[in-house]
C-alpha positions as CSV (number, residue, x, y, z in Angstrom):
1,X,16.6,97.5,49.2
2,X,18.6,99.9,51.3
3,X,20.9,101.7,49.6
4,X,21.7,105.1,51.6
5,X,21.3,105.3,55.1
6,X,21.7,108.4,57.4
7,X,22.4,107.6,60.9
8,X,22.0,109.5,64.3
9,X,24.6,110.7,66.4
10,X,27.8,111.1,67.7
11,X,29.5,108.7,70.5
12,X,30.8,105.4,70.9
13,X,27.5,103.1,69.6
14,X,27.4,105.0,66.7
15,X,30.6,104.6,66.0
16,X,29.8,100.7,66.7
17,X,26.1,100.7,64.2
18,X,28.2,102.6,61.3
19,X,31.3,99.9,62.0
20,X,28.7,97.3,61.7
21,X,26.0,98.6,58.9
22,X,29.2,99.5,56.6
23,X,29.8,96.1,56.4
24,X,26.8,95.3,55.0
25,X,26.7,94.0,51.5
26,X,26.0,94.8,49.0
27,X,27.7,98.3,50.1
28,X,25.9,101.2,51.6
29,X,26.8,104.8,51.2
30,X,26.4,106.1,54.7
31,X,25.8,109.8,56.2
32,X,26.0,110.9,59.7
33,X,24.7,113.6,61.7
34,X,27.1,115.0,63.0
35,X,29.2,112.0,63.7
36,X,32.7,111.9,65.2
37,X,36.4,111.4,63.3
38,X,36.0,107.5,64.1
39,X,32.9,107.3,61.9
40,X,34.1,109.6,59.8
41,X,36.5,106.1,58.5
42,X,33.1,104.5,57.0
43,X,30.7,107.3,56.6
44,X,30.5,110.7,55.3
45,X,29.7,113.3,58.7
46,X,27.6,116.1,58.1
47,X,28.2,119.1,60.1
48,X,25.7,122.2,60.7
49,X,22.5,120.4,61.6
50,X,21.2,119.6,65.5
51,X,19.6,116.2,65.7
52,X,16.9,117.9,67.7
53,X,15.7,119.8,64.3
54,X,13.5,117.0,63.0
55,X,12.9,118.9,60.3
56,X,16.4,119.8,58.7
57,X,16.8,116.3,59.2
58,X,13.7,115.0,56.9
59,X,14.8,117.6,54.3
60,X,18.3,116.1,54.4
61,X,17.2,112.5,54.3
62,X,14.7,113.5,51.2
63,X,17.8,115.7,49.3
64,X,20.0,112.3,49.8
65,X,17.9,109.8,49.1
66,X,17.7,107.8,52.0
67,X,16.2,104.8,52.3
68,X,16.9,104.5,56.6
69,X,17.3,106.1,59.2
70,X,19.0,105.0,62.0
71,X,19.2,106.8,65.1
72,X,21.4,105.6,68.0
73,X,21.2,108.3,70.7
74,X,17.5,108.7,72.9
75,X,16.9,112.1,72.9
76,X,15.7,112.5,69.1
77,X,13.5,109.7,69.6
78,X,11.9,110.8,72.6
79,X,11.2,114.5,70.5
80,X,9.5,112.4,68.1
81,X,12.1,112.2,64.9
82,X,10.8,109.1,63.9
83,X,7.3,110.7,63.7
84,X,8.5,113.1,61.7
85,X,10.3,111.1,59.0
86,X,6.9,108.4,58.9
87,X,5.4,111.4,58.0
88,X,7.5,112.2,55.4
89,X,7.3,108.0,54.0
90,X,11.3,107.5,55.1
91,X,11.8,104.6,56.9
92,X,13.5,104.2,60.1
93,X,14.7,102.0,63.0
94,X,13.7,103.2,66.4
95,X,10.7,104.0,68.2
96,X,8.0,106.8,67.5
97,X,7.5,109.1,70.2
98,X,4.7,107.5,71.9
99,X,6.5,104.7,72.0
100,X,10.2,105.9,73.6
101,X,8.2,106.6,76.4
102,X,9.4,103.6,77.6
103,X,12.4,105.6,78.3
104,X,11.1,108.8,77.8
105,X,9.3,108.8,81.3
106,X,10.3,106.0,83.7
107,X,6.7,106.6,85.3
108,X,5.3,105.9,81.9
109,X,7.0,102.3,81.7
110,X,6.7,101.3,85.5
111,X,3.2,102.0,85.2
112,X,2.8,99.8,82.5
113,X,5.0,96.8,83.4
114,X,2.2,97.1,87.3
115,X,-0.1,97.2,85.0
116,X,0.5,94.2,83.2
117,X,3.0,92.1,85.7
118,X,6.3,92.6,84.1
119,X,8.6,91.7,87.1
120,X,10.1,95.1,88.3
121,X,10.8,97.0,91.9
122,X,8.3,97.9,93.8
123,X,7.8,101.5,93.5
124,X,6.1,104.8,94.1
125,X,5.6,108.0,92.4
126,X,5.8,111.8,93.7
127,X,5.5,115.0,93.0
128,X,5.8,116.5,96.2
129,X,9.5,116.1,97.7
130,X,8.3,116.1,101.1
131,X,5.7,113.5,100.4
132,X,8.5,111.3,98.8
133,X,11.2,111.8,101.9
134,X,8.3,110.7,104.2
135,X,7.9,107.5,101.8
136,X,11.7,107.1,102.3
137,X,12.0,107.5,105.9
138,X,9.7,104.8,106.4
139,X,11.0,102.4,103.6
140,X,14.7,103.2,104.9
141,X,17.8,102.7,103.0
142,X,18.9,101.0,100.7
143,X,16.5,102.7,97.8
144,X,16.3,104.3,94.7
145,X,15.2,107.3,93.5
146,X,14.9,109.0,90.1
147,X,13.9,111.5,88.1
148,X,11.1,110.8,85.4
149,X,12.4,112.2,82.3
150,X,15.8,112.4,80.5
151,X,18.4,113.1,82.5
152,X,21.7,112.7,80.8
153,X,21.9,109.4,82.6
154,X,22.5,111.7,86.0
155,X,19.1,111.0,86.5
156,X,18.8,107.6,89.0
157,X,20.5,107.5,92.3
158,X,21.2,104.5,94.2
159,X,21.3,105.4,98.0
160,X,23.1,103.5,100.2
161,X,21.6,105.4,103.3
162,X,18.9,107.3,104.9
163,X,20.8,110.4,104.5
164,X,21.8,110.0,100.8
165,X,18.3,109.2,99.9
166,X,17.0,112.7,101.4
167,X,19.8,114.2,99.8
168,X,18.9,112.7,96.3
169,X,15.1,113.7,96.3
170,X,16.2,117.6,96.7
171,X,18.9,116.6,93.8
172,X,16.3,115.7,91.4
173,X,15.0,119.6,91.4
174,X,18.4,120.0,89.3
175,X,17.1,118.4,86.4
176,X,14.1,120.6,85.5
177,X,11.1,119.5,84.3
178,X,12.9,115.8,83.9
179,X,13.0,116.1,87.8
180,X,9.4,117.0,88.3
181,X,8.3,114.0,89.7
182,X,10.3,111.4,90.6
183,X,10.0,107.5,91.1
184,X,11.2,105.8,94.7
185,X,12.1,102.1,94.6
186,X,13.1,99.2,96.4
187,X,17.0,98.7,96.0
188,X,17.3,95.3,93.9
189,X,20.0,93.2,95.4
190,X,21.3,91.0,92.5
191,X,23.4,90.9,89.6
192,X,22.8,93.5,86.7
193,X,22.6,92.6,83.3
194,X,21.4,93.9,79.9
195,X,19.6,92.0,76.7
196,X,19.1,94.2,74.0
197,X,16.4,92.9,71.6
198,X,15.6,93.9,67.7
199,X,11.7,94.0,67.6
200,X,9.2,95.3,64.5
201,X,6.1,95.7,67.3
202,X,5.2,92.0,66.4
203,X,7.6,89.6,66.7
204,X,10.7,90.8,69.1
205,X,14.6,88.5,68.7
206,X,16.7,89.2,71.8
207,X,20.5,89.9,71.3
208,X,23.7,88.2,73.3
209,X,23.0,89.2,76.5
210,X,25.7,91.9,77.7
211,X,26.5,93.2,81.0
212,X,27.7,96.9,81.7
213,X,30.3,98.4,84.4
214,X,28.3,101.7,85.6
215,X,30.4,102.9,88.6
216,X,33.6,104.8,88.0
217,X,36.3,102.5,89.6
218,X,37.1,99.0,89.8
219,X,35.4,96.6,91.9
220,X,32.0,98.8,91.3
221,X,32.9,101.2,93.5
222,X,32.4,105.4,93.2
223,X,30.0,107.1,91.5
224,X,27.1,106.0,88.3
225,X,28.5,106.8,85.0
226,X,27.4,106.7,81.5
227,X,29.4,103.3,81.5
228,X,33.2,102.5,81.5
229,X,32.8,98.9,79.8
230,X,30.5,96.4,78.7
231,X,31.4,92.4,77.8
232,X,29.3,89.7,76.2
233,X,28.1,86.9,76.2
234,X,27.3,87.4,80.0
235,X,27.1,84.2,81.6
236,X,25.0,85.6,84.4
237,X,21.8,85.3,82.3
238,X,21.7,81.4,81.4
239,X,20.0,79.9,78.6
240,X,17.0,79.1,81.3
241,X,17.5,83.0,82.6
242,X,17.0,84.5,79.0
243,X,13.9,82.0,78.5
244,X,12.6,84.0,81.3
245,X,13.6,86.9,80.1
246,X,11.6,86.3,76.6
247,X,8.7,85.0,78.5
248,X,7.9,87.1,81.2
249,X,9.8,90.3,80.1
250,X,10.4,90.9,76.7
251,X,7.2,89.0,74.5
252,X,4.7,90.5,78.2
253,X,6.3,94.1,76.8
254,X,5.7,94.4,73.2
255,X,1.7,92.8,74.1
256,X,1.0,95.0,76.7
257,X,2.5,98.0,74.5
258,X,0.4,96.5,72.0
259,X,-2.6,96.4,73.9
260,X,-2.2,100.0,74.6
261,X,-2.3,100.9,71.1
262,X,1.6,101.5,70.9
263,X,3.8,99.6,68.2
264,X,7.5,99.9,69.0
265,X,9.9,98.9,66.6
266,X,13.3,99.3,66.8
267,X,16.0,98.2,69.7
268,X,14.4,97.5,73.1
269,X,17.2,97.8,76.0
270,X,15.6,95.5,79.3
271,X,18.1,96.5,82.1
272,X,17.7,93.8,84.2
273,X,19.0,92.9,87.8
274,X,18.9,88.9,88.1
275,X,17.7,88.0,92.0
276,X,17.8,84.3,93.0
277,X,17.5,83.2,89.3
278,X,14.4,85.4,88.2
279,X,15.4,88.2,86.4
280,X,13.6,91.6,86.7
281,X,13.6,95.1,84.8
282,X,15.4,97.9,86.3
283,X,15.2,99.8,83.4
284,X,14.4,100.2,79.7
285,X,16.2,102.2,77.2
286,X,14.3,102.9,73.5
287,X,17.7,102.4,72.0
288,X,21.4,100.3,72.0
289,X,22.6,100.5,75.3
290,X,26.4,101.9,75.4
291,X,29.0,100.1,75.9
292,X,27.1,97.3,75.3
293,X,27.1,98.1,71.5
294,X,30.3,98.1,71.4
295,X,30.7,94.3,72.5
296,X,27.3,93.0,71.2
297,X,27.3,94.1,67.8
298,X,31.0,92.6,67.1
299,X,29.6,89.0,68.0
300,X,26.6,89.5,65.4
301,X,27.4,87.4,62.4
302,X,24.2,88.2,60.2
303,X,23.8,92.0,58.5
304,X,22.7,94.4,60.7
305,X,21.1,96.2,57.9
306,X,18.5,93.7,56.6
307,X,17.5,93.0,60.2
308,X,16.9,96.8,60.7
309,X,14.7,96.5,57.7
310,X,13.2,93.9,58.8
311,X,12.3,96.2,61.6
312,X,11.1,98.7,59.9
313,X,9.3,96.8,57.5
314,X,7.4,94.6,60.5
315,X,9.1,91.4,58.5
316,X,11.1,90.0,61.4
317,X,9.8,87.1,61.9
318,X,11.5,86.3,58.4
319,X,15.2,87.3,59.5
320,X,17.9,85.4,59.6
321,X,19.6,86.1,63.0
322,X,22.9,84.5,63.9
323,X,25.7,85.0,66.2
324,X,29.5,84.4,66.7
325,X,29.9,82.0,69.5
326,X,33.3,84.2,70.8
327,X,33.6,86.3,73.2
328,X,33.7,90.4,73.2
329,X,35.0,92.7,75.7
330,X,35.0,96.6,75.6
331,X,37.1,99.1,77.9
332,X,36.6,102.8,77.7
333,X,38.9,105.0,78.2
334,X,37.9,108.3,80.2
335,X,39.0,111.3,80.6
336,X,40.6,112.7,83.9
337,X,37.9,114.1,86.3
338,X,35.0,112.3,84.1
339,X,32.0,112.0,84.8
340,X,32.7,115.4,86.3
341,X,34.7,118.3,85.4
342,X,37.5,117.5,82.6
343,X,39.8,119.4,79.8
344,X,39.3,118.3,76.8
345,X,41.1,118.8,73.4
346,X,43.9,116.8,74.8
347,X,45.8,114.6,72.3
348,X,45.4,111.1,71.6
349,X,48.5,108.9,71.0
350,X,49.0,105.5,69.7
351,X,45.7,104.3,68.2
352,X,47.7,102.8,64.9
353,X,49.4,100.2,66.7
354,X,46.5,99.0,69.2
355,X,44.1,98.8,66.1
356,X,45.8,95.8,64.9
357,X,44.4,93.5,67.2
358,X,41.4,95.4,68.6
359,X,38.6,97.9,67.3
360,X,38.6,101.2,68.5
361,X,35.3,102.8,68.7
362,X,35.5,106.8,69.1
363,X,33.3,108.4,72.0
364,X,34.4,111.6,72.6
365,X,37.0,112.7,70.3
366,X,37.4,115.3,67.7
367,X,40.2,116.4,65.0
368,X,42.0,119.7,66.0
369,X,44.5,120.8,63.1
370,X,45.3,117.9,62.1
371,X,45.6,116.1,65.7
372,X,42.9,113.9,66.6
373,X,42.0,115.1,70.3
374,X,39.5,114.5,73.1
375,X,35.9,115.8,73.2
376,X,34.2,114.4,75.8
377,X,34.0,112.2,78.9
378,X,34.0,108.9,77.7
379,X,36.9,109.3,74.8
380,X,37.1,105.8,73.3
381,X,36.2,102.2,73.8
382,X,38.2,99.7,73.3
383,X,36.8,96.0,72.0
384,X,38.5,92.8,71.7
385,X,37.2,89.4,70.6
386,X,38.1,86.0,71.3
387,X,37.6,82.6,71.5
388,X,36.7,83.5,75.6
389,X,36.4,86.1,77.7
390,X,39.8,85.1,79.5
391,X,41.6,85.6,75.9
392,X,39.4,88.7,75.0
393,X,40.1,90.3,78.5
394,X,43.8,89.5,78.2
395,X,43.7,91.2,74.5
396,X,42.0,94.4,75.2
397,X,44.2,94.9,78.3
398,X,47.0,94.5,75.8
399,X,45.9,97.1,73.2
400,X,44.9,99.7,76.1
401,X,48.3,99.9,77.3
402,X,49.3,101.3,74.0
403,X,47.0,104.3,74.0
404,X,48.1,107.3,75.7
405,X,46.2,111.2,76.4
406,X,47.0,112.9,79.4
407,X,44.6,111.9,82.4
408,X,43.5,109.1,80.8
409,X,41.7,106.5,83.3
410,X,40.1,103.5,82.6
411,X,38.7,100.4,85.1
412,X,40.7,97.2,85.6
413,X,38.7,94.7,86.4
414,X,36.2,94.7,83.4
415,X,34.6,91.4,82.5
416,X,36.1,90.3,86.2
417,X,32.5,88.5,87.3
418,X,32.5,86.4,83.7
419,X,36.1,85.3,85.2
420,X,34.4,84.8,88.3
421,X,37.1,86.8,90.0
422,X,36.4,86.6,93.9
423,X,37.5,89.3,96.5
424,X,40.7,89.3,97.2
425,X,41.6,87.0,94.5
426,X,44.3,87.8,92.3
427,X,44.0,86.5,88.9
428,X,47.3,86.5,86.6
429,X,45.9,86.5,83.1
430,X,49.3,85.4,80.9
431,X,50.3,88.4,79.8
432,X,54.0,88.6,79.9
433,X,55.7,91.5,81.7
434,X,58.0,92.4,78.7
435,X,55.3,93.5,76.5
436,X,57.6,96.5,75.0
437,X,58.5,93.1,73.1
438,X,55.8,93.0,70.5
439,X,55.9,94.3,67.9
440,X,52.8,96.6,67.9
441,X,53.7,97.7,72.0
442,X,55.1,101.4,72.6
443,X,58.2,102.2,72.2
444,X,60.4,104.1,74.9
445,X,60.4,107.0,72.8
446,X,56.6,107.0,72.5
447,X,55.7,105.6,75.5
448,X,54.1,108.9,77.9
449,X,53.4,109.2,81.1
450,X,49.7,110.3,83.1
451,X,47.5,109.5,85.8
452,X,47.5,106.5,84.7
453,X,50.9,106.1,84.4
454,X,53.2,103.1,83.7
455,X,55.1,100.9,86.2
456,X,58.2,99.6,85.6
457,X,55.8,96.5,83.9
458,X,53.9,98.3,82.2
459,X,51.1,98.3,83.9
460,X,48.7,101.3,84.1
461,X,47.7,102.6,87.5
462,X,45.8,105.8,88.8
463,X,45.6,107.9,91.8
464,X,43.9,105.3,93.8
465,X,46.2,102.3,93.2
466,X,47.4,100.7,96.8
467,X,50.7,98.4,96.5
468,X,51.2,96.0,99.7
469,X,52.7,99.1,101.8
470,X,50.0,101.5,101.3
471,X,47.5,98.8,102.0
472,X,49.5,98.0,105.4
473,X,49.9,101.5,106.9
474,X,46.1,102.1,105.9
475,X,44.0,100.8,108.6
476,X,41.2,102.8,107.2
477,X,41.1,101.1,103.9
478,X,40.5,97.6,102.6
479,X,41.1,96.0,99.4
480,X,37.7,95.6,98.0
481,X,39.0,93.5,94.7
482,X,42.4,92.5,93.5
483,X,42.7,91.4,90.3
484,X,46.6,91.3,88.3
485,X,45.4,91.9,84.1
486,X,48.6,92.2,82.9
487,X,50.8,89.7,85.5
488,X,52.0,92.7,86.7
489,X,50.8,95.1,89.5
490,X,47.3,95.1,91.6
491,X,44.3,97.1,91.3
492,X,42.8,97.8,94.7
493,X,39.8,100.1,95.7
């Protein structure tokens, strides 16, 4: 029986795996390297050891007794931690090195889903960049390109035309080795979605399926990010669609890995884009995709622990798996200039009162004498559930409005195609105007303005809201989605 468990990491799924795993019962004592001041509510953070030293960590997990390891972010299982503690007889949930290939090397798992007919892009691989724009120039534009390894999720580049595709081969030289050689692909038109599955190398149980916002502002426009908010269950992926996706993605996987000699156990992330009702991989990850944690493990009804043991223990065919039948939706909250340039140690106002109703999962935030402040790009995410994703959207929406840091910016419009929100649509979710009313909203005495600031309604906006006039006297721009969260204001990019 698990008793102690360290886990991995420091951002907003972590938060969301210690969250869960500390409700296990009976009770587990729970370490975290190096964690963040949100896990530091259920788990004890250990400072002074990089997750890259595989070895400090096996001597810590032997001095502490741990019966599992968890590790949430990629990088230490693509440098082969979990090697390191099999070695050492500590058990663990994620995949060995040879295995996190999958993400590890994007040539690796393309290869292997031709190999075996997983349904994916076409695709090619290069080395040489001039070999790869000549590739382009033919295919044209739209296409993909990216880089083979690790790439801080900078890596993949979505090219809308000929000239931004050119542009992105010469872009991957800025990732190093990761950037070495580089896959080109046939742009997917479709919807994106993501099914993360629990799997011991034998026997693999997919999760609620999830579906992630990647681009920066509402109505997916501007630039790839590490994600700015996640909802679940996606009704984009049907109960026939994730058949399919068991069938002919996820079981073809953990054979042909099989068949290779590989065992993966662990989480396995299938990115998938859904075109014409057959859904096709994108992407996999070795790990929980984030958000999507953040909404998918709130829905999970059975302990997280014993079916990580399962895992580890190749025993998952005897788990008991079961799921809320709600609705989750997370919102992140950003900081200004994200995924870019940004200040950080900014303070963070207002979590007390927007807990009551939501969970807050901590991204990027740290404790600075006394003051919890930001840390990174992605601060917090915010996760409501509900009966639907009409209530849960509504509820999130409600709670955001109560956080403040300077420059803080967040997307609108998340969960918008579960509403099945149309262009141009405007969709008045029941929130009343005079929120101030509650009794957990902000106060005018704590109620502080930034880019994001408040209207009169108390709506947040940001530097690229349009109201009626603006839209009028710009002939240049049109609204690309509309959508009212708070019965207030609209949200145009």
């Amino acid at each position: 029986m698990v008793r102690n468990i360290l886990l991995i990491g420091s951002g907003g799924r972590e938060h969301a795996l210690a969250w869960k795993m500390s409700k296990s019962m009976p009770k587990k004592k729970i370490y975290a390297i190096p964690g963040n001041p949100g896990i530091a509510e259920v788990a004890e953070c250990v400072e002074g050891i990089s997750i890259g030293d595989n070895a400090t960590v096996v001597d810590f997990a032997k001095s502490h007794g741990i019966d599992l390891v968890v590790i949430g972010p990629e990088a230490p299982l693509v440098n082969g931690l979990v090697d390191s503690l099999d070695a050492a007889q500590i058990k663990s949930f994620g995949p060995n090195k040879t295995a996190a290939q999958m993400e590890g090397s994007k040539i690796f798992a393309k290869n292997l889903m031709k190999k075996y007919g997983i349904p994916t892009a076409e695709f090619e691989i290069f080395e040489n960049p001039d070999d790869a724009k000549s590739y382009i120039t033919d295919k044209g534009a739209p296409i993909v390109i990216k880089a083979d390894g690790l790439a801080a999720g900078k890596g993949v580049i979505v090219a809308k035309t000929l000239d931004e595709a050119i542009s992105a081969v010469d872009e991957m030289k800025n990732f190093g080795d990761a950037g070495s050689k580089i896959v080109v692909e046939e742009f997917m038109d479709g919807e994106e979605a993501s099914v993360l599955a629990f799997t011991d190398g034998k026997t693999i149980v997919p999760m609620i399926a999830a579906q992630d916002h990647k681009r920066l502002l509402d109505g997916d426009e501007g630039v790839n990010t590490g994600g700015m908010g996640a909802y679940a269950p996606a009704p984009v992926v049907t109960p026939e669609i994730m058949t399919k996706v068991e069938e002919k993605i996820l079981k073809p996987t953990i054979a042909a890995l099989n068949e290779e000699g590989i065992t993966y156990r662990g989480c396995l992330y299938a990115g998938l884009m859904i075109v014409d009702g057959e859904p096709k991989v994108v992407e996999f990850n070795a790990r929980f995709g984030d958000p999507e944690t953040q909404a998918v493990l709130p829905l999970l009804k059975s302990d997280l622990v014993d079916i990580m043991e399962a895992c580890a223990d190749g025993t998952l065919d005897k788990a008991k798996i079961a799921w809320s039948d709600k609705s989750a939706v997370c919102v992140v909250l950003a900081s200004g200039g994200y995924p870019k340039a940004y200040k950080k140690n900014i303070p963070i106002d207002s979590l007390t009162r927007a807990k009551v109703s939501t969970t807050i999962f901590h991204a990027g935030t740290a404790m600075l004498d006394g003051q919890l402040v930001t840390s990174g790009g992605r601060v917090l995410g915010v996760t409501a559930t509900a009966a639907d994703i009409h209530k849960a959207v509504k509820k999130v929406y409600k709670a955001v409005n109560l956080i403040h840091f300077d420059g803080m910016y967040y997307r609108h419009d998340i969960a918008a195609r579960a509403l099945k929100i149309a262009p141009e649509v405007k969709v008045d979710l029941g929130v009343k105007d005079d929120v101030t009313a509650d009794s957990d909203s902000k106060t005018d005495s704590d109620s502080k303005l930034d880019s994001n600031s408040k209207t009169d309604s108390n709506f947040k906006t940001d530097s690229n809201f349009k109201t009626d006039s603006d839209k009028k006297s710009d002939s240049d721009t049109k609204p690309k989605f509309a959508i009212n969260l708070l019965g207030a204001s609209k949200k145009n990019v």
